[in-house]
Structure formats: C-alpha cells, structure tokens
TILUM-400519 format. One record per residue: residue in one letter; x, y, z of N, C-alpha, C, CB in turn. Coordinates in steps of 0.05 Angstrom, whole numbers, plus 5000, padded with zeros to 4 digits. Glycine has a CB too. Layout:
N
AXYZXYZXYZXYZ
...
This chain:
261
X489453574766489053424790487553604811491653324801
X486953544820484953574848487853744867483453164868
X485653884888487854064908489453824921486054274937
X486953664933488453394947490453284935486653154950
X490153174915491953004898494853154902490952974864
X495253424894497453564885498653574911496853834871
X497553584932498053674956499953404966495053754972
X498353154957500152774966502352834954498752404951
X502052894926504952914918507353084927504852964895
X506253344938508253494956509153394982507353724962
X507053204993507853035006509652795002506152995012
X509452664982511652454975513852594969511152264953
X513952654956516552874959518452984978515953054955
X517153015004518153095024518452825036516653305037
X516952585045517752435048520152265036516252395050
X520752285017522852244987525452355005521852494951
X524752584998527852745012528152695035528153065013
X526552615053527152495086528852195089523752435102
X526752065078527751785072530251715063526451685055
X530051805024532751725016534551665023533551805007
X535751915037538751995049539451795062539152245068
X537751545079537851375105539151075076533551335131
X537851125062537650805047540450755034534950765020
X540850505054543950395041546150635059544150444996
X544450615084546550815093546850795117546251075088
X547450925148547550815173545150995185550550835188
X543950815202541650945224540550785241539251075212
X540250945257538450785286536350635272536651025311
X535350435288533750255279533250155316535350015251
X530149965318529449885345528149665323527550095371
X527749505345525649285338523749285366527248945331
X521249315354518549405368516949035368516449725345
X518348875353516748595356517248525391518448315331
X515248355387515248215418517347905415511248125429
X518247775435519747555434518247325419520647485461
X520747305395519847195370519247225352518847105368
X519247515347518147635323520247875319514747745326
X519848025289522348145288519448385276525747995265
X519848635289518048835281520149125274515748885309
X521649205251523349395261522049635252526149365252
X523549915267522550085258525050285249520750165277
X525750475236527850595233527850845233528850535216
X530751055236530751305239528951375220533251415239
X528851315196528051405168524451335165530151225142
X523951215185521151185185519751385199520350955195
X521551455230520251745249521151935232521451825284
X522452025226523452235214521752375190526152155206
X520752205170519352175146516952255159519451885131
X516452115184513152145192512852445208511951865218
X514952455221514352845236515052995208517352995269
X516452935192515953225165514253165154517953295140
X511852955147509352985132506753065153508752695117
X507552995183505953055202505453375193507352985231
X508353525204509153825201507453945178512353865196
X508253865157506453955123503953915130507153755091
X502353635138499653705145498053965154499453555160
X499353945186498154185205498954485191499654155240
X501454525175501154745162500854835149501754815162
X498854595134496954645113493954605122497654455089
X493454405130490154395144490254245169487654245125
X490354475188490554395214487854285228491554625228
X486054315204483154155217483553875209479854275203
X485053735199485553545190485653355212487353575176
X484553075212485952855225489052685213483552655224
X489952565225492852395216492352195236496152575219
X493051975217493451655232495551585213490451395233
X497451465237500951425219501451135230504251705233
X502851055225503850755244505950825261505050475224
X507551125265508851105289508451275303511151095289
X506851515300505651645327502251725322507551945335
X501851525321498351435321496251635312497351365351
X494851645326492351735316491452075327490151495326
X491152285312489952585315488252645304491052765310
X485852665310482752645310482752505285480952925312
X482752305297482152065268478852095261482751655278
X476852135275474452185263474052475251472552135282
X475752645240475952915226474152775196479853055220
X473252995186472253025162474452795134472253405158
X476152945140478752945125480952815143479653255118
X481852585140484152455150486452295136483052305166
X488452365140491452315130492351975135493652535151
X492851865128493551575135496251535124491551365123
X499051525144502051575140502751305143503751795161
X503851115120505850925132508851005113504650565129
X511351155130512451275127514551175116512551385142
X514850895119517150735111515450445103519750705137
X513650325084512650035079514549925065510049995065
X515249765081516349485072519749505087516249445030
X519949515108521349675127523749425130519349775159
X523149255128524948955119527349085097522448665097
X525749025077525949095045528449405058521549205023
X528249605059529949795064532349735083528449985072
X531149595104534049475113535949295100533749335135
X535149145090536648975068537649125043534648735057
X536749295039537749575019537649404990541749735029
X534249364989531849244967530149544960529348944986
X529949594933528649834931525949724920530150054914
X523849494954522649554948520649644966522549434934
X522049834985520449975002519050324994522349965026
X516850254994515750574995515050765013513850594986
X513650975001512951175025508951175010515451585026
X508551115035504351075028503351345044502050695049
X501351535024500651715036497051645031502351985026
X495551665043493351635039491251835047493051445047
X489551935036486652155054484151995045486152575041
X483251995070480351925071478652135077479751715090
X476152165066474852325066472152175067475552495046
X471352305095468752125111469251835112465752145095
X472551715118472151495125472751345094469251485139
X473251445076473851255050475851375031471251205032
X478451225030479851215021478951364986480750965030
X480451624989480351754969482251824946479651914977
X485251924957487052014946489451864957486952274947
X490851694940493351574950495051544942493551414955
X497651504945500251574940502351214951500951924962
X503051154922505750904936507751164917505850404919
X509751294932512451294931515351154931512451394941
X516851064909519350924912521651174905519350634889
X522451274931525251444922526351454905527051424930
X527751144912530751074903529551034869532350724921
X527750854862527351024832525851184817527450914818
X525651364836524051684825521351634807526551894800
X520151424832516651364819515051564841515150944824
X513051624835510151674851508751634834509351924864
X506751364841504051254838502051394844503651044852
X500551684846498251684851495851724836498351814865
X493551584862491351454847489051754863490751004858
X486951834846484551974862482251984847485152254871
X481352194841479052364831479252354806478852634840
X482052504793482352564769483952254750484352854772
X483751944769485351824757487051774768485851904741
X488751474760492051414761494151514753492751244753
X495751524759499051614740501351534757499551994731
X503551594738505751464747506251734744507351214734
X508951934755510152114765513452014757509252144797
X515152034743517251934741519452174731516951684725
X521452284745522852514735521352714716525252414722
X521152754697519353014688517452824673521053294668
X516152614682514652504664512152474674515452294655
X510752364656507352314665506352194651505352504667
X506351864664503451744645501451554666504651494613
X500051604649496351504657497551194666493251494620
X496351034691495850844704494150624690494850934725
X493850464678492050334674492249944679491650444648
X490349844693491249624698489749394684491449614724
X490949234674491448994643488248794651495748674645
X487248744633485348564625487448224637484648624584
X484548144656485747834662483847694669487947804683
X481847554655478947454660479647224666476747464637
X482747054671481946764680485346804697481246454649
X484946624726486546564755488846484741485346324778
X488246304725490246154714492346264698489245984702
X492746514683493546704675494246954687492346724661
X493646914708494247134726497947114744491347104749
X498347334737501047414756500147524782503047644743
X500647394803499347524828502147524853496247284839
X500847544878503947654895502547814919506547914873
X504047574938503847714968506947784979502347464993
X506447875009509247965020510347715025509348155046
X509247555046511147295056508947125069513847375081
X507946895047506946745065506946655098507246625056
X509346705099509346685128507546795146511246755135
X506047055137504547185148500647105151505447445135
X500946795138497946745129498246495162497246565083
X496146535162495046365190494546065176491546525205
X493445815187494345555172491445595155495045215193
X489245595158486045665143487545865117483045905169
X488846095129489446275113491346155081490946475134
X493745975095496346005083494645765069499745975101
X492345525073491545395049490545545024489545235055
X488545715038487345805016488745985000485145895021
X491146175002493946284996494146064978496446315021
X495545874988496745564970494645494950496945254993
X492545514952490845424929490345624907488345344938
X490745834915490746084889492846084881490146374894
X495346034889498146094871498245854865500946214883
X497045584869496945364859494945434819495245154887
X493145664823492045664801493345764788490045724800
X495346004797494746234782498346114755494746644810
X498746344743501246224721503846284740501646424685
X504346554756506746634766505546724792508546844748
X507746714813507646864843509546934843507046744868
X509647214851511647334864512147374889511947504856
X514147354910514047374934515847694941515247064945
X514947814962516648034975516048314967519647984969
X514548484954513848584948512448824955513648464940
X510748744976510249045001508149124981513449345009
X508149414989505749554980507349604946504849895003
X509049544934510049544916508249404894512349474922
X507449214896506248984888503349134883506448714912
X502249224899499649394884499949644866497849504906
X502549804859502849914850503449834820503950014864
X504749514819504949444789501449334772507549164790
X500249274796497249274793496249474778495849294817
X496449714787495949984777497950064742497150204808
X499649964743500750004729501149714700502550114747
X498849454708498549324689500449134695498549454667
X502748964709504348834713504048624732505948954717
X502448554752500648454761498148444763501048454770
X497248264773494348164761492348134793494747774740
X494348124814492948004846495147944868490947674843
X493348124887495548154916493548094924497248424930
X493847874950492347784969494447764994490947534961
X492947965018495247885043492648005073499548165038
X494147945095493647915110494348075129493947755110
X493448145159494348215178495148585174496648005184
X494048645152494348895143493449175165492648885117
X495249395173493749545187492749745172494849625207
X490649925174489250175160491450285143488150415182
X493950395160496850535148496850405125500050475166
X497050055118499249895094496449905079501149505100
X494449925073492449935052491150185038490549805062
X490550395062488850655055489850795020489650925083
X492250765025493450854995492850794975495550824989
X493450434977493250324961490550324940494050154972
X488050364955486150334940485050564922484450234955
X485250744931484950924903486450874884485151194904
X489650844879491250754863489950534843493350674879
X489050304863488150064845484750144832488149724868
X483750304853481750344839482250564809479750454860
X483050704815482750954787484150894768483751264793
X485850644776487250464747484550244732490450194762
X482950234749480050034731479949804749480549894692
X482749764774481849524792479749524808483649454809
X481149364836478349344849479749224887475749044826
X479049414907480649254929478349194946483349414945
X478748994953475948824977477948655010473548404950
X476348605019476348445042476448065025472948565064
X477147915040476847665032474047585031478347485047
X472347725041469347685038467947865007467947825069
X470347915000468548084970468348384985464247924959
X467348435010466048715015469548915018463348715053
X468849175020469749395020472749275054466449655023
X474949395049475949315060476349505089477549255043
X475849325118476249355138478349305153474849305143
X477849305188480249295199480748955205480349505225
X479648845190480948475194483248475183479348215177
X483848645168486348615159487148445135487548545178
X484348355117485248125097484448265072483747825100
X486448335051485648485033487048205004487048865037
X484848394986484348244962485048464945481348104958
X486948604928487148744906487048614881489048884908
X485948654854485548524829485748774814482748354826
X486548694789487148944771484348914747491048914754
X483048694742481348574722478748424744483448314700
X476648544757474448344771474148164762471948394774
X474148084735473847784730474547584738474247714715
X476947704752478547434770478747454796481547394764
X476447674808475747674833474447424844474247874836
X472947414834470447174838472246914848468447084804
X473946864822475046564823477446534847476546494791
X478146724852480146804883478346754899481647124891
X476446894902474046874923473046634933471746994912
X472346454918471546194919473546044933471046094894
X476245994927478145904966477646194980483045824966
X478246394975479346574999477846625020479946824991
X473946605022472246635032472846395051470146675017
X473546215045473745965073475446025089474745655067
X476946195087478846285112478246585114482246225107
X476646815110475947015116474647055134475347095103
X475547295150475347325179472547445181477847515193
C-alpha cells in the first residue's frame, strides 16, 4: 500500500479505540438540529475527531483537515483530510453496529484514499491507489464489487427516505420500485457492502463533503463508480449516486436526473 493508505488505517484505528469504548455505553450527547429536527452529536464523535486531528498535524502538519465537528484547516492545502468521526450517529445511539468512522484524503481536490471503519466488528474498508480490501482481525482480502447489468436485479439502499425532498423521494420511489430488494438504514455502511459485492446501489441526498469523500475511492478501486444525480463527478449538492456494476448507472439515471439539483 501506498504511505497514504497505511497512514488511514493508523488512523482508523485510533479512531476505533476512541469510539468503541462510548458504544452501548453512557456519554454526553447535544442535539445541534434546529426546532424539528433531531441533529445529534456525541462525546464519541469530538473525541474521535481531536485524536485523528492530533495524528494528522503530527504527522503532516502541511496538511489541510475538514471534519464535520470542528470544520475546516486550510482546506485548499495540496493534501486534505476529510473526518466524519462518528457516520451514522443515529445508528450508534440506538446501539446498531451500523455506524462508522470515514477517513478520507483528497489530493488536489479529489478524493483519493478512503477509509469506512466499523469497530464493533473489527472491519476497515480501505479503498486507494493500490486497490480495495477489507482489513478484518489478522486478515486481508481484496474488495471487489459484483456484476449487475440490469435495475431490476439490483439490491440497492439509502439511509431514510425521509431525507429525499418530494421531486427527490419520487424519483427514490421509482428506482426501488425497479430494483429486486431495498434496504433501508444503512449510513455510509451501505457503500461499503458495494465495495465488497453485497449491494448493487446507494442513492441519497443532502450529503456533506465529510459523509462521501471516503466513500469513493472505496467504490471506485472495488470496479464501481460514484456520481452526482447528473452522472458527473460528485459535488457539494449533496446528491450522490454509488453503483458497484455502471451498467446500471444509466437506468437509475433516467428517473434520478428529473430531480437533480
């Protein structure tokens, strides 16, 4: 593996040992939503984010870092870190293992080397340069994600419809209307079984830089493919399209483009 690569995984790791200890267990928690909305954040999310912060700067302090809880340090650097320290922050409060730890580097701006971490069962997903793999107690195998040339055969899976706008949540409704199975709740989890051949398509919404940067080297260096609902390279609209097989890009595409931002 690459310096980078080796380096995410010393990072999940440390995030691992930060986290864990909190899950299924007692800690501060706030809710940062505004009235009507439930946004939480938890001890185990700051905590996770100042020890990968810390490992950054005392490893490459020329580095940028953009985290989802203490924002942005020279985010236009060469080299930038993208921390979401706790995804799927629901999911961990309910003490569901299926929250991860997402470590991401971009380099000039494009998601290069990424990391979905699940503690609680001793996975790291990372995707880069040298390829996918799964990381599992002393193990190692290659990433690869499954042949699926038709919608209709496809296993696909967002977090919670609830999160699709009414343009959005049709065209949502009309792809899991095609496809064979949907799974609901899933977080950045759900692109990791992508990577790993078990799903077939995550489509979601409202996504910030933090909940995606990871994800796409993962899906890419498994043979997928992650876009915007417009087909192009994914931005800050927040509407991402992951596929493990392009063949069944297209046919998603065809509703998803009527509601892409």
């Amino acid at each position: 593996m690459t310096e980078f690569e080796l380096f995410a995984i010393d990072l999940a790791r440390e995030a691992a040992r930060v986290s864990l200890p909190f899950f299924r267990g007692d800690y501060e928690q706030v809710d940062k939503g505004g009235p009507g909305a439930f946004d939480p954040v938890t001890q185990a999310d700051r905590e996770a984010e100042v020890a990968l912060r810390r490992m950054i700067a005392n490893r490459y302090p020329d580095h940028g870092v953009i985290g989802e809880e203490y924002g942005e340090d020279r985010p236009d650097a060469e080299h930038v870190w993208v921390l979401d320290p706790i995804d799927g922050t629901r999911a961990f409060i309910a003490g569901l293992p299926l929250w991860t730890n997402l470590i991401g580097l971009r380099v000039v701006g494009r998601p290069t080397v990424g990391i979905i971490g699940q503690p609680y069962l001793d996975e790291i997903f990372v995707g880069g340069p040298s390829g996918a793999r799964l990381l599992k107690s002393d193990q190692t195998s290659v990433l690869k994600a499954r042949p699926c040339s038709r919608l209709t055969e496809a296993v696909i899976a967002t977090t919670d419809p609830d999160i699709f706008t009414g343009a959005e949540l049709g065209a949502w409704t009309q792809v899991r209307a095609a496809a064979r199975l949907a799974r609901l709740g899933c977080d950045a989890y759900a692109y990791a079984m992508i990577a790993a051949g078990r799903i077939d398509l995550v489509a979601e919404t409202s996504l910030k830089v933090w909940d995606w940067s990871a994800l796409v080297p993962i899906v890419e260096a498994a043979g997928g493919a992650v876009t915007n609902w417009r087909g192009e390279a994914p931005d800050g609209n927040g509407q991402i399209l992951a596929v493990g097989d392009v063949s069944i890009r297209e046919q998603a595409l065809v509703t998803l483009r009527r509601a892409a931002l």
